[in-house]
C-alpha positions in Angstrom: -33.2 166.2 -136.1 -33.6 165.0 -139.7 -33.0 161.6 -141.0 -31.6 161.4 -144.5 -34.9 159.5 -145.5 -36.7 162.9 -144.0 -34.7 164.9 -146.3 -34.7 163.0 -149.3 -38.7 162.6 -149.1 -38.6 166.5 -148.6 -36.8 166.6 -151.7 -38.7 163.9 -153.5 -35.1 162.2 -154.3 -34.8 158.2 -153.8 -31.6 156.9 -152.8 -30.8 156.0 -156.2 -31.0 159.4 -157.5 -28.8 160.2 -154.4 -25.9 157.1 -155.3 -25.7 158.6 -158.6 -24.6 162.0 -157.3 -22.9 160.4 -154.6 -20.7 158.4 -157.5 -20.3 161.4 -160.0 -18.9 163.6 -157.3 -16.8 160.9 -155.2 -18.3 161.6 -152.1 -20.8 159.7 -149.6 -24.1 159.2 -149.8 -24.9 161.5 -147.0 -23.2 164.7 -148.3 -25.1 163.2 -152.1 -28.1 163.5 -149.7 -27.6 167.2 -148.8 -25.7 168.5 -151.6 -29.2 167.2 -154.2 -31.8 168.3 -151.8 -30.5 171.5 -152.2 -29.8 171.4 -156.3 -33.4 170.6 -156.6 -34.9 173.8 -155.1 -34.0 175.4 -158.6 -34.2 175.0 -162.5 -30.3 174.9 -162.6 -29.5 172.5 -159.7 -32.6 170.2 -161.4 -30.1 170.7 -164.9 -26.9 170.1 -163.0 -28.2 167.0 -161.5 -29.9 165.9 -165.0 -26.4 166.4 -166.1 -24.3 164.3 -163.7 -27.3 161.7 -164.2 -26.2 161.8 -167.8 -22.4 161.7 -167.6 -22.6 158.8 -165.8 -24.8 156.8 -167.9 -22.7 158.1 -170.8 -19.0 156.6 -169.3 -21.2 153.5 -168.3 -21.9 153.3 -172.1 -18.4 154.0 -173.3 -17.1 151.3 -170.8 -19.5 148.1 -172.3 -21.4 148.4 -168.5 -24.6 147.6 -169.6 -26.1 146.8 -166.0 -24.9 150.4 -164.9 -26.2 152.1 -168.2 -29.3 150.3 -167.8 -30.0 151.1 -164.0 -28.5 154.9 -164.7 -31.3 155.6 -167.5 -33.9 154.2 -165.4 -33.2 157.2 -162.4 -32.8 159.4 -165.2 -36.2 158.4 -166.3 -38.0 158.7 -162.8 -36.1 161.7 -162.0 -37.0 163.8 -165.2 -40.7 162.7 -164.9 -40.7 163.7 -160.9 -38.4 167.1 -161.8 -39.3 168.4 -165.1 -37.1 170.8 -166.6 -39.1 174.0 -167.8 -38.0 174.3 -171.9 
């Protein structure tokens, strides 16, 4: 059987990629875990994650939460350079 960390360094995700997901869609880190190992396999689920990355970071903004801003553009960052969208 699988271990989260299997799947995750399958899907070259780390687990703050994963929390990220995990808090945009309200749901554990586990089903985060599942639900972005499969997003990555394509150019859209690599967007769609992009995007929740960036909502996030955006209502961390709006709310003065620099901490969370700062720590949300830094997984953006590693994620983009380890998932590059095709333009």
């Amino acid at each position: 059987m699988l271990s989260i960390r299997d799947c995750l360094d399958y899907c070259d995700l780390t687990d703050d990629e994963v929390a990220l997901i995990a808090e945009h869609e309200g749901i554990p880190d586990v089903a985060a875990a599942q639900v972005a190992c499969g997003l990555v396999q394509t150019p859209e689920g690599t967007l769609l994650m992009t995007r929740y990355m960036t909502d996030l970071l955006e209502r961390a903004e709006r709310a003065g939460e620099q901490d969370k801003a700062t720590r949300a553009r830094a997984v953006i960052a590693r994620f983009s350079a380890d998932h590059p969208l095709a333009h």
